[in-house]
N, C-alpha and C positions, 0 to 999 in steps of 0.2 A: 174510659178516662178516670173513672172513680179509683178503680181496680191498680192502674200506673202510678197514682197520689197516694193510695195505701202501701203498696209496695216499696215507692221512696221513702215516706214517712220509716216503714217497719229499716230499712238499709239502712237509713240515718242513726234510728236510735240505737241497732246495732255497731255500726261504726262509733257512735259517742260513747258507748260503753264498752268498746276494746280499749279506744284512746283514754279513757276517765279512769282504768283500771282493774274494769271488772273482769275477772279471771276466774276459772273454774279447772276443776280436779276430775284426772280422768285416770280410774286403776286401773292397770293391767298387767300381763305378765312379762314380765321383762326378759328380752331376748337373751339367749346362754350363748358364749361363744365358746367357753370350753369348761369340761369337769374334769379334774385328777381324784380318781378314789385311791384314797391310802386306807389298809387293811395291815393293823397291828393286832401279832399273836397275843392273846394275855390269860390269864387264870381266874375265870370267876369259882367260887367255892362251887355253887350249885351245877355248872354247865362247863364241865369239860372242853375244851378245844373250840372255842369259841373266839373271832377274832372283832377288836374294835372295828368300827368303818364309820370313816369322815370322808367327805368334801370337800376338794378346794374349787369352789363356784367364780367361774370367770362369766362375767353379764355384760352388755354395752348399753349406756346410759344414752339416752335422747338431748342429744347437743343440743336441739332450737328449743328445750324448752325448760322448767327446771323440776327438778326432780326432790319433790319434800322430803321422801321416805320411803321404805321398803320394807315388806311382812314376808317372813318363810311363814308357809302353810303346808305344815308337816302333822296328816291326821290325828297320829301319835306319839307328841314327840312331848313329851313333859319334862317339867326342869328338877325334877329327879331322880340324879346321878344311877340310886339302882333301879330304877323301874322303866328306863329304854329297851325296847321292843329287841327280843332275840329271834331274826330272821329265818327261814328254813329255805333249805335245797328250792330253788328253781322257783322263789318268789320276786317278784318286781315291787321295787319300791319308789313310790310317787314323790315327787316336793312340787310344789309351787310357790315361785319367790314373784312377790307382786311387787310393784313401782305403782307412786303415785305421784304425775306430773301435773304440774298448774302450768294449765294455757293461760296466757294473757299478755297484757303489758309488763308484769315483774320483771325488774331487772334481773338477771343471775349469775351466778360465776360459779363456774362448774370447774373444779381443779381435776378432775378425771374421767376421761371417757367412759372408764371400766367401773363395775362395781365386780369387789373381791371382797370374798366369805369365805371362812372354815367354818362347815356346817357337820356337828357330829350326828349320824343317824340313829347309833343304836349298837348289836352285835349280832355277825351273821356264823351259823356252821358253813362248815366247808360244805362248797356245791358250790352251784353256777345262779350269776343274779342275775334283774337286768336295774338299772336303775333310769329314771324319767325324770329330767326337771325341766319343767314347764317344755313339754316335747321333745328336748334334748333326751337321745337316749342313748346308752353305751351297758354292753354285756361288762362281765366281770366275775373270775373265781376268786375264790379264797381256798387257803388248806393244803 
């Protein structure tokens, strides 16, 4: 009996604090629905034949809840134009782009299912890559 009155009691205060607003943040990795890798030739002085590589990141946003914000977690990817990593033959390279959604009562208005990124990586030589965003993965040459 004790055990069924604690139970209700704990239901209750949980139900008052969905309805009163109390909401919480839950990161995770946001589903990919598709990557296009675009690979432009160009000339750096130091590395010959070396081509740009960007991302255009198509992701699906969680309709029932709302979405604060999102983090790429690119191990090395610094916001210094010449110091992006220059890739080699037959490497894989990682991204993970997190989403961070609040369950709760918040109202939301979500104007897109999709989240879309141009996300630049760095420069690869010719060879064969694979690349990985959050499990999403797709081969690709360059050269």
């Amino acid at each position: 009996m004790q055990n069924t009155i604690l139970s209700f009691i704990g239901l209750t205060i949980l139900i008052a604090a969905n309805l009163m607003g109390c909401n919480r943040e839950i990161v995770e990795l946001m589903p990919i629905k598709d990557v296009e890798i675009i690979a432009t030739a160009i000339d750096l002085p130091d590395v010959p034949d070396v081509f740009a590589i960007s991302l255009l990141v198509t992701g699906t946003l969680s309709l029932d809840n709302c979405i604060e914000n999102y983090e790429i977690d690119h191990g090395i990817m610094p916001h210094v134009f010449d110091r992006y990593p220059i890739y080699s033959d037959g490497e894989t390279i990682s991204i993970e782009i997190k989403q961070t959604i609040t369950v709760g009562s918040v109202a939301c208005d979500i104007a897109s299912p999709y989240y879309i990124d141009m996300i630049f990586l760095g420069y690869c030589k010719p060879g064969e890559y694979t690349i990985d965003v959050n499990g999403y993965t797709e081969t690709f040459s360059v050269g």
